[in-house]
C-alpha positions as CSV (number, residue, x, y, z in Angstrom):
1,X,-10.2,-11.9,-25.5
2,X,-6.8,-12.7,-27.1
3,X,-4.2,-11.9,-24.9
4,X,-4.0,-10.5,-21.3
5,X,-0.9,-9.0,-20.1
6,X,0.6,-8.8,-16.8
7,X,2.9,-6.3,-14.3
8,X,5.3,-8.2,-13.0
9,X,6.4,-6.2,-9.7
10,X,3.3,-7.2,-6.7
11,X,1.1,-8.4,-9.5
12,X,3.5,-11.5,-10.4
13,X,6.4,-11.3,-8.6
14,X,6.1,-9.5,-4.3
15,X,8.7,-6.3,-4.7
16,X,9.5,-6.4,-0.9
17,X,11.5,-9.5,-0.8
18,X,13.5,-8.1,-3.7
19,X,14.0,-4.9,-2.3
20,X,15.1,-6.4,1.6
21,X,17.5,-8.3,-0.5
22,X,19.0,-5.4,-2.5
23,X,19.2,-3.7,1.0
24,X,21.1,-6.2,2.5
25,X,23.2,-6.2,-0.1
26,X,24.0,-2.5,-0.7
27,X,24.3,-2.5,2.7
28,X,27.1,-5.0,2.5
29,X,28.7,-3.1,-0.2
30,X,28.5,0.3,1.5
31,X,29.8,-0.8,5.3
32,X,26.2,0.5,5.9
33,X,23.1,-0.8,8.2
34,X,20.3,-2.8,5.9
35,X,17.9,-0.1,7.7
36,X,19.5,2.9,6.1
37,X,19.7,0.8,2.5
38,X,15.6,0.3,2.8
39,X,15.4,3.6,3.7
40,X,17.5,5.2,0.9
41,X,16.0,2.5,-1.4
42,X,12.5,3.9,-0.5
43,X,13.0,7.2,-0.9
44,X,14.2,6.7,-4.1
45,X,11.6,4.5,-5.8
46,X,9.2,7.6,-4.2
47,X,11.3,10.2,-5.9
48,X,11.4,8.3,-9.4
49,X,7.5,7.3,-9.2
50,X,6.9,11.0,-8.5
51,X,9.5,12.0,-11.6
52,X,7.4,9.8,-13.7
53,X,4.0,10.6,-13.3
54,X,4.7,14.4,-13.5
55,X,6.2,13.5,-17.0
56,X,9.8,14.4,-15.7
57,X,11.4,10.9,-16.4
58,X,13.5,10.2,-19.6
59,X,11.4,6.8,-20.9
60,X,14.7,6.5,-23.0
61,X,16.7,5.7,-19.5
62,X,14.3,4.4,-17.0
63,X,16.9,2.4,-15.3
64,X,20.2,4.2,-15.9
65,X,18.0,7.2,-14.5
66,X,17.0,5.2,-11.4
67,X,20.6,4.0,-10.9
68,X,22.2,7.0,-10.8
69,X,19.4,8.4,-8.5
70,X,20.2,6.1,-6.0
71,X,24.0,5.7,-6.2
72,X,23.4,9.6,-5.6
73,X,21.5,9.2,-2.3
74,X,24.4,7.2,-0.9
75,X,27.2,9.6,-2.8
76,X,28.5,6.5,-4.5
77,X,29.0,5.4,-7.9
78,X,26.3,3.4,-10.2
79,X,28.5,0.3,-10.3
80,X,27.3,-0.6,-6.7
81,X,24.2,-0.2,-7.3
82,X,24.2,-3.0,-10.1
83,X,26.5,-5.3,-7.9
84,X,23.6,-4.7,-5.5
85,X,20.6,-6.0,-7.4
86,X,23.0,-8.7,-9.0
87,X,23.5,-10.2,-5.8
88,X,20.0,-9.7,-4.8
89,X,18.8,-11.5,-7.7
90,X,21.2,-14.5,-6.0
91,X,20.0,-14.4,-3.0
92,X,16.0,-13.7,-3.2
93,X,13.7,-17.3,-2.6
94,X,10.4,-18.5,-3.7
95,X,8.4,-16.1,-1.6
96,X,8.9,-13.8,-4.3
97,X,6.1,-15.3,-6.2
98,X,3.0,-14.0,-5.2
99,X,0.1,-16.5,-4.2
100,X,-1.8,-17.7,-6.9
101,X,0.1,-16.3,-9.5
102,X,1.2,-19.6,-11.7
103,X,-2.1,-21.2,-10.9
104,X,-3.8,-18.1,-12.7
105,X,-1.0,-18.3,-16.0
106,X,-1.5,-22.2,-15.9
107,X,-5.3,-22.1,-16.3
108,X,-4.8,-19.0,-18.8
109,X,-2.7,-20.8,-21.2
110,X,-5.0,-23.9,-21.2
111,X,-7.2,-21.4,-22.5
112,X,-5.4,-20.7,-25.6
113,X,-4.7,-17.0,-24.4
114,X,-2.2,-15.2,-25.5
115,X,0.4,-14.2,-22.3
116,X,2.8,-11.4,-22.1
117,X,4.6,-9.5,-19.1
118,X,4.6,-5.3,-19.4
119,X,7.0,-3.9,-16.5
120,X,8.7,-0.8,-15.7
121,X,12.4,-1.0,-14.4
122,X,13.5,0.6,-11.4
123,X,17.4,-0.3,-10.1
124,X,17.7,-4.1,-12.3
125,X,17.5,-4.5,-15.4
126,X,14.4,-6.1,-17.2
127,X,16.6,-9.0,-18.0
128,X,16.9,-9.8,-14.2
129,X,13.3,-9.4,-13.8
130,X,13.0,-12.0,-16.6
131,X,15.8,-14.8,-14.9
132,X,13.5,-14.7,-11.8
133,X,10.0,-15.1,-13.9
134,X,12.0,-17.8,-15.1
135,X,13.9,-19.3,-12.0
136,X,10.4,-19.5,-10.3
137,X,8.8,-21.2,-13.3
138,X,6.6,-18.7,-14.6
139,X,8.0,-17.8,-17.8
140,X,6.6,-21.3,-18.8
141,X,3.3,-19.8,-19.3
142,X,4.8,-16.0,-20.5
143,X,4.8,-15.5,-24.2
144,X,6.6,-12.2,-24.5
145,X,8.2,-9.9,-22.1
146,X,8.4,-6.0,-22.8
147,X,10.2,-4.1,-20.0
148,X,11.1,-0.3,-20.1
149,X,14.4,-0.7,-20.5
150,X,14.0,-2.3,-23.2
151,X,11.1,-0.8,-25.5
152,X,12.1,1.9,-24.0
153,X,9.1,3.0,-22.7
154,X,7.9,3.4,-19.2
155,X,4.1,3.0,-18.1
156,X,1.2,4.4,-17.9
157,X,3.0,5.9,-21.7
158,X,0.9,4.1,-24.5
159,X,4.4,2.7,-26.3
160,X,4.6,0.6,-23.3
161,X,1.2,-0.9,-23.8
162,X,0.9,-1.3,-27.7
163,X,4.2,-3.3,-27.9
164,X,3.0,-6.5,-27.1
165,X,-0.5,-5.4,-29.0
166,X,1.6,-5.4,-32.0
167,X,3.9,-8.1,-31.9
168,X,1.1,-10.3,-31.5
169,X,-1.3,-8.7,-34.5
170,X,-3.9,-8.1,-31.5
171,X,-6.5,-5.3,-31.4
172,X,-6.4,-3.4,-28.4
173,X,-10.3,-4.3,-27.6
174,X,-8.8,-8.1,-27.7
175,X,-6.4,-7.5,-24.9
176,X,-6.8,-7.4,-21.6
177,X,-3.9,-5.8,-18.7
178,X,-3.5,-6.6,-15.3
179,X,-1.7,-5.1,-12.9
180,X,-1.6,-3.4,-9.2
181,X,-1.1,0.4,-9.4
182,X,-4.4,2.7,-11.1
183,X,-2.4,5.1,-12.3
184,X,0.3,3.5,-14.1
185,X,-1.5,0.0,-15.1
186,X,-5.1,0.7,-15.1
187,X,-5.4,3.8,-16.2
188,X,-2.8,3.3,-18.7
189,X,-4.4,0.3,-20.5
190,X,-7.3,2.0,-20.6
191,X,-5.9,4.9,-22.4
192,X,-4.9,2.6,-25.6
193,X,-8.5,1.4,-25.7
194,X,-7.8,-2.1,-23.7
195,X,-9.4,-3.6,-21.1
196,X,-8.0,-3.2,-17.8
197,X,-8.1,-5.0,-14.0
198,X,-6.7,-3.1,-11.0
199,X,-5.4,-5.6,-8.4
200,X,-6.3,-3.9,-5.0
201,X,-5.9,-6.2,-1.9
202,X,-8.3,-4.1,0.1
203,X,-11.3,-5.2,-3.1
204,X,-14.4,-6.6,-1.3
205,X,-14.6,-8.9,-4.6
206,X,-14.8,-7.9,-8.4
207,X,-16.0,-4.5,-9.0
208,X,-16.7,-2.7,-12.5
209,X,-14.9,0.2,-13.2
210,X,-15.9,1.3,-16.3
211,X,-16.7,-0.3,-19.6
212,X,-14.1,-2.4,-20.0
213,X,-12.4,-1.9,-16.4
214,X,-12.0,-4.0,-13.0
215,X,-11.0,-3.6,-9.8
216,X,-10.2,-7.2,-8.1
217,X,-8.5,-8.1,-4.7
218,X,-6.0,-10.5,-6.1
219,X,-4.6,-12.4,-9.2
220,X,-7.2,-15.5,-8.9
221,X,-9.6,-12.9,-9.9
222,X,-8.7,-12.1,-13.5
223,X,-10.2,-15.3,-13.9
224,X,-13.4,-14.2,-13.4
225,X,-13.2,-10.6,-14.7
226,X,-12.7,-12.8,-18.1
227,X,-15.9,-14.9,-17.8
228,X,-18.3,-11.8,-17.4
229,X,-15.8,-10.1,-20.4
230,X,-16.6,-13.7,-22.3
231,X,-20.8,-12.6,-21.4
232,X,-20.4,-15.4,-18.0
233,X,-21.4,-15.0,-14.7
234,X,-18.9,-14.7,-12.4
235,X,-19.7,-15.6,-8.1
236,X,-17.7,-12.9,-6.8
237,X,-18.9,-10.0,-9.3
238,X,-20.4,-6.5,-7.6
């Protein structure tokens, strides 16, 4: 194995603090109650998950298209929503980072691995998702960042996922992704021909998939999905 790439959004970086955040903001901005800015916020991230994995989203405007959404919901204009997640970005702390998550990059890199962050975009731009991977020290250990609004792109599409394949020269049977959704991580990986690990908190340990697929409960785990890729026995391995 070569390089392993990561979500960012609950495989990283925890989505909720971000998103109470954002509320709170909006909320600010719109004279409106926090509860009603989660609420239109959720609905939202529903409708555009559901837009996407029907096909229906425009992977040339993943966040412009998720911007305008929401500004919709609220009948106000897209310019609130960015002041929104700009202030958000301001005011969410260190519980964002998900437990584990630079102890598993730190003992990656001192394995000579290769490290990378795929996300989608939903509301921010990729470039905020970026300034807190790097305000929360984990860019330190992040090689390359390819985000939807950038490539252009949006998971589970196989753009999204050969990117970083090919910025790097890496084979797609050298590559590992990890990430917490099936459909849009695992099962998109797996599509290009890499190998894949679905992080599902309710995993009694690390289960085989397929082939070259893993289900784990939590981020500490890819360590060990790579020892029995690397032919290594691994303690919590079903």
């Amino acid at each position: 194995m070569r390089l392993v790439s990561f979500d960012v959004w609950n495989t990283l970086l925890d989505i909720n603090p971000m998103l109470d955040s954002m509320a709170m903001e909006l909320g600010d901005l719109l004279g409106i109650c926090p509860v009603d800015a989660i609420e239109g916020i959720t609905l939202a991230r529903e409708m555009i998950k559901g837009m996407r994995a029907r096909g229906e989203g425009n992977p040339r405007r993943p966040l412009e298209e998720s911007q305008e959404l929401l500004a919709g919901l609220f009948g106000a204009g897209i310019e609130v929503v960015r002041r929104a997640a700009a202030r958000a970005v301001l005011r969410v702390g260190s519980e964002i980072v998900i437990p584990g998550a630079g102890e598993t990059l730190a003992e990656l890199k001192g394995r000579g691995l290769i490290i990378t962050a795929t996300g989608n975009v939903m509301f921010w731009p990729g470039s905020y998702t970026r300034l807190l991977l790097e305000r929360f020290g984990l860019m330190r250990y992040i090689d390359g960042t390819f985000f939807a609004d950038e490539v252009r792109a949006f998971k589970p599409l196989p753009q999204i996922f050969m990117k970083p394949l090919k910025a790097f020269d890496v084979r797609s049977e050298e590559a590992i992704h990890v990430g917490d959704t099936l459909a849009e991580d695992f099962k998109g990986a797996r599509r290009v021909g890499m190998w894949a690990v679905w992080i599902n908190p309710e995993a009694g340990g690390v289960k085989r998939i397929d082939e070259r697929g893993f289900e784990v409960p939590n981020i500490r785990a890819v360590l060990d999905v790579l020892d029995i890729a690397a032919g290594k026995p691994a303690q919590s391995f079903q």
